[in-house]
ROPAKE-8751 format. One record per atom (N, C-alpha, C): x, y, z; residue in three letters. Coordinates in steps of 0.05 Angstrom, whole numbers, padded with zeros to 5 digits, always signed. Example, Ala and Ser with C-alpha at 12.3 -4.5 7.8 and 13.67 -1.06 7.14 Angstrom:
2
+00264-00114+00156ALA+00246-00090+00156ALA+00264-00066+00156ALA+00257-00045+00142SER+00273-00021+00143SER+00258+00001+00157SER
***
This chain:
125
+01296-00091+03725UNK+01302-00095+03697UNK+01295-00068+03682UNK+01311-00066+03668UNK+01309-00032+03654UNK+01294-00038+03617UNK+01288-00026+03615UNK+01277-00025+03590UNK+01302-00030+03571UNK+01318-00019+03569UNK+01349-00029+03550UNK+01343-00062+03550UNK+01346-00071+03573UNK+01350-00101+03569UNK+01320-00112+03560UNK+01301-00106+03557UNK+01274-00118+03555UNK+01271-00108+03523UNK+01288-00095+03509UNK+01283-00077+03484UNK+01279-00105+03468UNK+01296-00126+03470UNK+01280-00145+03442UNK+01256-00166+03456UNK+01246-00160+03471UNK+01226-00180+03485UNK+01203-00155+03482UNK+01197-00136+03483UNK+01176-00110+03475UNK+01167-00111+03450UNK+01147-00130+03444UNK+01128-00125+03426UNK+01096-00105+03428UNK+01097-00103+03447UNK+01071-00082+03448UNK+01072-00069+03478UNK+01061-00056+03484UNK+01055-00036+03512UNK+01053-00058+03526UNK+01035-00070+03525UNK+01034-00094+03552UNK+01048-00106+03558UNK+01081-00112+03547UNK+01101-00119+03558UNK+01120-00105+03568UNK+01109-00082+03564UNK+01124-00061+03589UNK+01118-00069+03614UNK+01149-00064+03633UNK+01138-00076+03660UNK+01125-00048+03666UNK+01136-00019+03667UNK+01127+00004+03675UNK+01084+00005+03667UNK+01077-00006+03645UNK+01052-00008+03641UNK+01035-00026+03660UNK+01060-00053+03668UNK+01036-00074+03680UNK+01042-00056+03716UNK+01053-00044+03719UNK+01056-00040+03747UNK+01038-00017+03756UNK+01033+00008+03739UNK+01013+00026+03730UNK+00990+00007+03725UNK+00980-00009+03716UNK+00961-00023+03716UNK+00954-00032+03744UNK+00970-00044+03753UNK+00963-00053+03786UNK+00962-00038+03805UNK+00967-00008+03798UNK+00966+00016+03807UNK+00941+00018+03806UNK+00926+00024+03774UNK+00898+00034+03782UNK+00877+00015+03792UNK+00886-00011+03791UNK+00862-00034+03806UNK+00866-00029+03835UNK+00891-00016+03843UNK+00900-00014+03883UNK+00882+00012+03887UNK+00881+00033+03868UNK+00858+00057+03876UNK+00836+00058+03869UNK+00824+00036+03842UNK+00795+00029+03851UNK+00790+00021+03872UNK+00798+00001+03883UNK+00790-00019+03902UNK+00787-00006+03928UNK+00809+00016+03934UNK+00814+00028+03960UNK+00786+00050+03955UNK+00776+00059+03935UNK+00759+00081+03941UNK+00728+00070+03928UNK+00731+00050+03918UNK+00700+00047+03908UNK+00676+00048+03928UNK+00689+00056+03953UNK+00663+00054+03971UNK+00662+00078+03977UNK+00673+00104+03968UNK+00680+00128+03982UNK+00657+00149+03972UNK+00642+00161+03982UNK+00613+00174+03981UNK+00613+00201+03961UNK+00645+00204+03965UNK+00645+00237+03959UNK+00653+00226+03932UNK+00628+00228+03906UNK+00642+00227+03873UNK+00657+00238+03863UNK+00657+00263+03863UNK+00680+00284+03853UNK+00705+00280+03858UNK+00705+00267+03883UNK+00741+00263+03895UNK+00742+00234+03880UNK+00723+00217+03882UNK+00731+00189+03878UNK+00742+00183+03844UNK+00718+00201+03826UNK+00722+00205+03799UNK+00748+00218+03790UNK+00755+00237+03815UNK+00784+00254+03808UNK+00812+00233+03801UNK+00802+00222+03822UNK+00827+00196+03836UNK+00836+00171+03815UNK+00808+00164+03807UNK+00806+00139+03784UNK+00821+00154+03758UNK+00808+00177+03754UNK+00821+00192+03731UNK+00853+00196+03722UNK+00859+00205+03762UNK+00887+00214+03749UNK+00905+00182+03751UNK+00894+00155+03763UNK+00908+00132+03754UNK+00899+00127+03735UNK+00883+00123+03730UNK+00875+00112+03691UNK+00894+00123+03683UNK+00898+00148+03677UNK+00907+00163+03655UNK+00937+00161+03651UNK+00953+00145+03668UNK+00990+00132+03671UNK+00992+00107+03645UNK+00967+00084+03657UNK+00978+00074+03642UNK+00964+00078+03607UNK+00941+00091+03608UNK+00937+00098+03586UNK+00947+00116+03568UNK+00966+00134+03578UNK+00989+00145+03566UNK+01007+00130+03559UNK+01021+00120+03578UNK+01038+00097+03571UNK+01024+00082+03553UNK+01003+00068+03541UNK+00996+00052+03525UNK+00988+00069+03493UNK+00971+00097+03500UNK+00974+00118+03478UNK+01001+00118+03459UNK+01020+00123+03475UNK+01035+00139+03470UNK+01062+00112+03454UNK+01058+00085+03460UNK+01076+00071+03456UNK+01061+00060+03425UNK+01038+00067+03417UNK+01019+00064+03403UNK+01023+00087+03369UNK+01037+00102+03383UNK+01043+00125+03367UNK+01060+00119+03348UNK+01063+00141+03333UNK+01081+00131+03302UNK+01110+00134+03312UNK+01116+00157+03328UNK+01147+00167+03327UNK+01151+00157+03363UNK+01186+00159+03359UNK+01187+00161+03391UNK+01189+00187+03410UNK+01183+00217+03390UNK+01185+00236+03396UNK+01149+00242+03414UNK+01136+00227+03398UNK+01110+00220+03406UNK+01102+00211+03432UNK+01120+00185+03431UNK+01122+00170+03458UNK+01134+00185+03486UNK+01149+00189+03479UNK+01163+00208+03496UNK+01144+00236+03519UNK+01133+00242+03494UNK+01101+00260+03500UNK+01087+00250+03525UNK+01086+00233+03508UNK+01062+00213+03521UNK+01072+00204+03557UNK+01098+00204+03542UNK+01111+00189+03577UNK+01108+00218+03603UNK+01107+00237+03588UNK+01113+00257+03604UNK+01083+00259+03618UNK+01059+00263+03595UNK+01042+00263+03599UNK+01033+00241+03630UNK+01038+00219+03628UNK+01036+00206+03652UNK+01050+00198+03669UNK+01078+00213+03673UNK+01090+00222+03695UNK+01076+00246+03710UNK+01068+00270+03693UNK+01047+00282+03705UNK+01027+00276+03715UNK+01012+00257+03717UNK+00989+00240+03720UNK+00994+00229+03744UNK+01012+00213+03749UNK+01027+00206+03780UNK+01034+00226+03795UNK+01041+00244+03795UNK+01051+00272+03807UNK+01020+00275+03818UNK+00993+00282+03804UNK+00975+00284+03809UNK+00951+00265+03825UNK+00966+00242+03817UNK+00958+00222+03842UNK+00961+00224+03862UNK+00996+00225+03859UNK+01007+00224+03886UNK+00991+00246+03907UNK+00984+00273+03899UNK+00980+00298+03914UNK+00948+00283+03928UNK+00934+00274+03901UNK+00905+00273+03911UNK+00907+00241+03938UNK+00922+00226+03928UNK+00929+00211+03959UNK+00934+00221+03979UNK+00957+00244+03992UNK+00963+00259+04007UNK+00931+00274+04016UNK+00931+00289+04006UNK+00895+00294+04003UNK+00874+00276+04020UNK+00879+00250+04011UNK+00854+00231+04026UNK+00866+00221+04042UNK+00895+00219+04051UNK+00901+00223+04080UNK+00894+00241+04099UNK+00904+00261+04089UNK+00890+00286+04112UNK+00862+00289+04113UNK+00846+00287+04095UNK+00819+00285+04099UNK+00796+00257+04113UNK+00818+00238+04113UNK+00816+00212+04129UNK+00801+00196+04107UNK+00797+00197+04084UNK+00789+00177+04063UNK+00793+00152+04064UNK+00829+00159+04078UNK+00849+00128+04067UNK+00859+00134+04092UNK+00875+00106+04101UNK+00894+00107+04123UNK+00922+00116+04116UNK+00933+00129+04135UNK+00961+00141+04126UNK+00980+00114+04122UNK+00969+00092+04132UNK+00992+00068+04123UNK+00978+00058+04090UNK+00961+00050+04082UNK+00951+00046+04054UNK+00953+00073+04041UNK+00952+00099+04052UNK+00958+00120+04032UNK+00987+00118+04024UNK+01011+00116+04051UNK+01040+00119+04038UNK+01040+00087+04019UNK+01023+00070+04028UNK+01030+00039+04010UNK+01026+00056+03976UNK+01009+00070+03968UNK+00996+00076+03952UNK+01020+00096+03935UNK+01025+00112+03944UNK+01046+00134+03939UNK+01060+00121+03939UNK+01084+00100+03953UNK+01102+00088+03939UNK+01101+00079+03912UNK+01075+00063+03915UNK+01079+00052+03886UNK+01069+00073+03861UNK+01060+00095+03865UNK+01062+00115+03847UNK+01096+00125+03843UNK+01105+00136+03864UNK+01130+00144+03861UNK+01149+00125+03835UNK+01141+00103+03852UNK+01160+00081+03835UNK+01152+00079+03800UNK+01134+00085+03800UNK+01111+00083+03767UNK+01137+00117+03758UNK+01129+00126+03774UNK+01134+00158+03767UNK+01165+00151+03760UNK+01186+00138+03772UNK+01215+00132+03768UNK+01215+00122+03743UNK+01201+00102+03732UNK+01209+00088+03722UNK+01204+00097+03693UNK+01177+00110+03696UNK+01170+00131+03669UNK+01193+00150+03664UNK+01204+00159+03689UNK+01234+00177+03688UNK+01262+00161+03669UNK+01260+00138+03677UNK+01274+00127+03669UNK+01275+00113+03635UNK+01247+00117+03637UNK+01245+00103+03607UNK+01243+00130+03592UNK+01231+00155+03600UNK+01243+00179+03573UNK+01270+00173+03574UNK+01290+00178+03599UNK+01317+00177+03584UNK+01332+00159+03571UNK+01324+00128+03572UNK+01326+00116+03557UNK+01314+00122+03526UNK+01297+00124+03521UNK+01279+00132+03494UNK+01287+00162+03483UNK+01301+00175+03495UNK+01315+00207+03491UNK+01342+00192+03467UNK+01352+00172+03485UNK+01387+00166+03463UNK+01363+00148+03437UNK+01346+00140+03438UNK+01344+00136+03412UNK+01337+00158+03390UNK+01344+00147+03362UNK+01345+00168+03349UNK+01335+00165+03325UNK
***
């Protein structure tokens, strides 16, 4: 379902599906690292998922949609940076390479869909 069709059912961020899926994003990388010894990596990791859907929730929060838009980019970047620090705790053996690619998919997919909703939110005007 694309955001076009969900446009009169969107009363706040939390009915974005792109928010609730980013949400279940950062509870899948707590969970996978809350036992992981090394803080700096683990704090890195939590950071760069928090910060998707809290852009996405920032930014839909905002006055303009030139704002929003910001914002979206802002946490498409944020997934980009997940994604790498997953790759990361694969090769360093943190995570298993089958729960790391589980993990990265569903970033990728967060990351599409934020793609998808600037250009949707670009034709408004």
């Amino acid at each position: 379902m694309n955001e076009e069709n969900e446009r009169g059912r969107i009363k706040s961020f939390e009915d974005l599906a792109v928010w609730k899926i980013a949400m279940q994003l950062v509870v899948a990388v707590y969970e996978e690292f809350i036992h992981n010894k090394d803080f700096g990596f683990r704090d890195q990791i939590q950071r760069a998922a928090v910060s998707i859907p809290s852009n996405i929730a920032e930014g839909y929060e905002r006055q303009s949609n030139k704002e929003f838009i910001q914002f979206l980019f802002i946490a498409k970047g944020s997934s980009g940076e997940l994604q790498t620090q997953l790759y990361i705790a694969q090769k360093i053996k943190f995570i298993s390479i089958e729960k790391g690619n589980e993990l990265i998919d569903k970033a990728k997919k967060v990351s599409s869909m934020i793609h998808n909703l600037i250009k949707y939110r670009k034709t408004i005007k």
